[in-house]
Backbone as numpy.savetxt, mean C-alpha at the origin, in Angstrom:
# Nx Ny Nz CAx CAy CAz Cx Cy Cz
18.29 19.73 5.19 17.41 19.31 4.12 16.56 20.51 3.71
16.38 20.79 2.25 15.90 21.82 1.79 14.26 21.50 2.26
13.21 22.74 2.37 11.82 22.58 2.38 11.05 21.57 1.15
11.79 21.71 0.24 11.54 21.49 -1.44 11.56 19.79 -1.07
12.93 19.16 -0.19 12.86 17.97 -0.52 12.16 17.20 0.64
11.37 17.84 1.50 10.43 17.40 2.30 8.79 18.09 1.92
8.49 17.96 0.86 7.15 18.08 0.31 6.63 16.60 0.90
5.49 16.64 0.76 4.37 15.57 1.03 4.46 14.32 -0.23
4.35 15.30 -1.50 4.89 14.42 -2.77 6.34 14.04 -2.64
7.00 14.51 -2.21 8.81 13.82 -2.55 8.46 12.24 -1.01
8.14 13.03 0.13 8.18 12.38 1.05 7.35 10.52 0.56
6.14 10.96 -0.50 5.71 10.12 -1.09 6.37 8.96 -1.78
7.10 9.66 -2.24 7.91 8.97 -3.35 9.04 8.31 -2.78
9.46 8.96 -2.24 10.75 8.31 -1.20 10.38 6.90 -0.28
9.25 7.16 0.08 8.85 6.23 1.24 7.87 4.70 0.40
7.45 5.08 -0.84 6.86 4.17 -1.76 8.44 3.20 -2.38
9.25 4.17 -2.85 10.25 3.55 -3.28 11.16 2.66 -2.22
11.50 2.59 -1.26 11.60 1.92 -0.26 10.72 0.97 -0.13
9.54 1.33 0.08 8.66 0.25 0.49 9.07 -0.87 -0.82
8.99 -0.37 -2.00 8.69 -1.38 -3.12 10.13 -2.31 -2.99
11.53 -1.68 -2.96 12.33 -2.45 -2.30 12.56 -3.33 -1.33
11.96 -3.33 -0.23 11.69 -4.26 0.70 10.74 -5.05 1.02
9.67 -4.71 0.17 8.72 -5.56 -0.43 8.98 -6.78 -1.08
9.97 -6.16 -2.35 10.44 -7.25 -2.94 11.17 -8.04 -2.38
12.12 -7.55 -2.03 13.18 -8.27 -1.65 12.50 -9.12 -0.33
11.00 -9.34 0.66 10.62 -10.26 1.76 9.77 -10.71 0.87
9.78 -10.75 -0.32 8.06 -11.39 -0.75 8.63 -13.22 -1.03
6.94 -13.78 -0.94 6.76 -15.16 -1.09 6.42 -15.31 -1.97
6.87 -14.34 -3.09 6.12 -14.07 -4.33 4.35 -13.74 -4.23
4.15 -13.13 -3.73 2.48 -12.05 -3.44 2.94 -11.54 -4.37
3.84 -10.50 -3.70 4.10 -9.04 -3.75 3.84 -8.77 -5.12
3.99 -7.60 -5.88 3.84 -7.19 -7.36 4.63 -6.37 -7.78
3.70 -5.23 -6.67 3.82 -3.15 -7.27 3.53 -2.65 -5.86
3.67 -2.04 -6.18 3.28 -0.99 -4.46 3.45 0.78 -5.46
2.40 1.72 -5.05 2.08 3.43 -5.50 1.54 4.16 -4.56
1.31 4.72 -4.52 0.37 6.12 -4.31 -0.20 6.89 -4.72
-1.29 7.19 -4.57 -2.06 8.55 -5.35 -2.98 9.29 -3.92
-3.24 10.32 -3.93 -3.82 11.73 -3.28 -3.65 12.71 -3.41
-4.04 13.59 -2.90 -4.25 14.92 -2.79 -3.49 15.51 -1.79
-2.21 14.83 -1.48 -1.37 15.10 0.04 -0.81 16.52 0.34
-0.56 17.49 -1.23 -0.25 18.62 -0.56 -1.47 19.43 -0.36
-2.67 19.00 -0.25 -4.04 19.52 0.05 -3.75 19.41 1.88
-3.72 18.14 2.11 -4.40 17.44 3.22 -3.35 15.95 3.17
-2.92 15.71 4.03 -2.02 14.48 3.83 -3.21 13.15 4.39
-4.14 13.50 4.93 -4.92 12.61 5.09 -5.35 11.69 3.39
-5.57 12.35 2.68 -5.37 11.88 1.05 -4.80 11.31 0.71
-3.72 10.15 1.40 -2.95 9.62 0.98 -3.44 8.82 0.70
-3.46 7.49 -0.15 -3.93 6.23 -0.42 -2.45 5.27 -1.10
-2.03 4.22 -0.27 -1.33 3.46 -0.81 -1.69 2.07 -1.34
-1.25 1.56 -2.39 -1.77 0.51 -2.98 -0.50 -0.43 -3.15
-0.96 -2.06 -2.48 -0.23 -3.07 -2.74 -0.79 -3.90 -3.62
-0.54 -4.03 -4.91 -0.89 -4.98 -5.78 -0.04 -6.48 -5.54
-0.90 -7.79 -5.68 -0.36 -8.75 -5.40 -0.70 -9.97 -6.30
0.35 -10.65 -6.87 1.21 -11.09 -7.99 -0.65 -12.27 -8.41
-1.18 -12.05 -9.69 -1.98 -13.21 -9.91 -3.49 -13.15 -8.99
-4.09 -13.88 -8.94 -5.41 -13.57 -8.66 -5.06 -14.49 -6.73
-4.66 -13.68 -5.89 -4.40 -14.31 -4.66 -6.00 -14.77 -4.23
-5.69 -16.28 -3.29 -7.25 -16.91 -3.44 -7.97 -16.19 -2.26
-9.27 -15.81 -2.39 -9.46 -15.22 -1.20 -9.57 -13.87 -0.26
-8.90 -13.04 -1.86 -8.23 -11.62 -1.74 -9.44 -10.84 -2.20
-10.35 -10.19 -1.16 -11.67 -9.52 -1.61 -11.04 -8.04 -2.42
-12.35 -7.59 -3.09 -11.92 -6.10 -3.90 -11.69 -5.24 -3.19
-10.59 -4.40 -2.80 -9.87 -3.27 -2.37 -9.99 -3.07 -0.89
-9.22 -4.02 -0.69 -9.05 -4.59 0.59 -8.00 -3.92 1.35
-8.89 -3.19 2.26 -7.91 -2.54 3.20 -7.73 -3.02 4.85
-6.76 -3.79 5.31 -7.10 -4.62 6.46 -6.92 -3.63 7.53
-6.55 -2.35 7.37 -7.06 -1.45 8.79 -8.62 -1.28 9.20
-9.34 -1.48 8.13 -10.33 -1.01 8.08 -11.66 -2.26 8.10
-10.89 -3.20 7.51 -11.75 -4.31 6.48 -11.36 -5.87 8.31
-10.96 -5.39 9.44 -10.48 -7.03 9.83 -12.10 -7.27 10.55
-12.81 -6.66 11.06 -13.98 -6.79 11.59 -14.43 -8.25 10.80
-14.97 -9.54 11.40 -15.48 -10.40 10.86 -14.69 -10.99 9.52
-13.24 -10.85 9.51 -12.77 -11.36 8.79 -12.50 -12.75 8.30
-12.81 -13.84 7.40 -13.05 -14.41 7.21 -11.97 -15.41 6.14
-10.78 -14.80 5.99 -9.68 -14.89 4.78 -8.87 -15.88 5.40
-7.92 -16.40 4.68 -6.86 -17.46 5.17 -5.93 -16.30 5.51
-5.47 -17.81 6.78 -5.08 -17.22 8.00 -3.64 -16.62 7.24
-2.92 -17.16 6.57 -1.73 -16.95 5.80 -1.50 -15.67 5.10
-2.76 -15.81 4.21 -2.49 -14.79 3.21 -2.82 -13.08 4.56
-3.65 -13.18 5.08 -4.03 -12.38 6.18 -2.57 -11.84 6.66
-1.47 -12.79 7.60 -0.64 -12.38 7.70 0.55 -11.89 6.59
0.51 -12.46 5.74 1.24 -11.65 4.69 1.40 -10.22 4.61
-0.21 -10.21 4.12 -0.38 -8.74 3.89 -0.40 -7.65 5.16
-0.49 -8.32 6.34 -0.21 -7.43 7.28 1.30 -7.10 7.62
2.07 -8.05 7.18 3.64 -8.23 7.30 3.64 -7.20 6.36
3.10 -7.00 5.19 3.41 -6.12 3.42 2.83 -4.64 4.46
1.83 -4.24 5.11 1.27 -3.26 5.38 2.13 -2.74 6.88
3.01 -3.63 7.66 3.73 -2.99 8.33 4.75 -2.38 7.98
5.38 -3.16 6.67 6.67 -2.51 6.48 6.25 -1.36 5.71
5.11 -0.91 4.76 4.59 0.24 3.90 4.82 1.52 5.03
4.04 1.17 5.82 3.98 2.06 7.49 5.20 2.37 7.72
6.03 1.71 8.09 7.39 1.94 8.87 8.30 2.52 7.84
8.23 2.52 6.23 8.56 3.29 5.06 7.85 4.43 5.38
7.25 4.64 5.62 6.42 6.05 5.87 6.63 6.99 7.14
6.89 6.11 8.19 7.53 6.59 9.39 9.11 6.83 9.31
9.98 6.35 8.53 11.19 6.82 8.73 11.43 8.02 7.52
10.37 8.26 6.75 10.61 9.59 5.90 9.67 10.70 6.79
9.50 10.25 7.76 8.77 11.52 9.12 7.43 12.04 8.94
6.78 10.48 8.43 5.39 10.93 7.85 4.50 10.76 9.00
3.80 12.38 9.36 3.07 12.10 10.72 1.90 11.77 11.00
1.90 10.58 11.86 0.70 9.40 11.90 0.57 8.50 11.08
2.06 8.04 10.37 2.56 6.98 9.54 1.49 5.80 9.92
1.03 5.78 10.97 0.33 4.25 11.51 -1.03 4.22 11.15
-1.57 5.87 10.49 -2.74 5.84 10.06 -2.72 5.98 8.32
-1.86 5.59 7.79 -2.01 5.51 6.64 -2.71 4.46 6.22
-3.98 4.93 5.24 -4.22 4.23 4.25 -3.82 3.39 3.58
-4.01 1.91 3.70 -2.51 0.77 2.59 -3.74 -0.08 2.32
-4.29 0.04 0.58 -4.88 -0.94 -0.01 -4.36 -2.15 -0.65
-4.64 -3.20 -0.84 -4.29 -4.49 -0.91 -5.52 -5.15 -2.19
-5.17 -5.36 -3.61 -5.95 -6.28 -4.65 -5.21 -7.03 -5.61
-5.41 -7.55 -6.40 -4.93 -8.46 -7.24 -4.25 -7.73 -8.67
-3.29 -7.61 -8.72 -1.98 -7.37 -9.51 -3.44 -7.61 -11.55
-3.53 -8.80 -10.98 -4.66 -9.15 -12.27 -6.03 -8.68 -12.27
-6.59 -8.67 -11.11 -8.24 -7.78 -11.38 -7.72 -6.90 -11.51
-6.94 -5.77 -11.22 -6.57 -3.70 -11.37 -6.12 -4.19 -13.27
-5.35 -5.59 -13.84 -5.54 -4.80 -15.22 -6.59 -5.33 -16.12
-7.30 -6.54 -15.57 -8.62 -6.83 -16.23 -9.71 -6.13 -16.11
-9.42 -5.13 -15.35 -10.49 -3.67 -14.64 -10.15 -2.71 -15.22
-9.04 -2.30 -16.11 -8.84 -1.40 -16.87 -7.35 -0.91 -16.33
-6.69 -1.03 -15.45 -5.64 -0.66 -15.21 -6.07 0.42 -14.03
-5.63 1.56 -14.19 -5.62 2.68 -13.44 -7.06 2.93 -13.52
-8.06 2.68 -14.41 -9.20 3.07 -14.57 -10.36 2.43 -13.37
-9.50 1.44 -12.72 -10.29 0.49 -11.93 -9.87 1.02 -10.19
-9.01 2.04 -10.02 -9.39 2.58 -8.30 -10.17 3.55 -8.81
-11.08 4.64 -9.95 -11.95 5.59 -10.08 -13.48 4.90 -9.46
């Protein structure tokens, strides 16, 4: 494999596109979109992945990241596991394109409908 096709950005892209495939294809209809945006050939710590999920899910706080966010969590028990089911497989997309410390990636989780009643892209600034 050339250096070129193991960049941080290709590795990105590769491992998002997967994810969004197997996303779809396990969803209970959540699922939406799945991206990325950072600064990864800076610092791969910059990574930020985003799971958008289908309609205003009930219960689904603003930019909800459950690595970070389970302390005193308070959400149905369901939708909870969903998205942890959606945030293992993002991970394990990320681990088989040899992304190191795949298990500490960043994977945000909001509503497919607040990101475009928020402006679209204008609403993770």
């Amino acid at each position: 494999m050339s250096l070129l096709a193991r960049t941080p950005k290709r590795q990105c892209d590769r491992a998002v596109k997967r994810a969004r495939r197997e996303l779809a294809r396990g969803s209970t209809g959540l699922f939406s979109s799945v991206f990325w945006y950072g600064a990864v050939d800076v610092d791969r710590k910059h990574l930020v992945v985003w799971v958008l999920l289908a309609g205003y899910p009930s219960g689904l706080p603003v930019w909800y990241f459950p690595s970070k966010d389970r302390a005193g969590c308070q959400y149905a028990a369901d939708l909870l596991a969903e998205i942890e089911r959606m945030r293992a497989t993002v991970v394990a997309c990320f681990a088989r394109e040899g992304w190191p410390d795949a298990e500490r990636v960043d994977v945000g989780f909001d509503s497919e409908a607040r990101v475009r009643d928020g402006g679209g892209w204008h609403y993770f600034k």
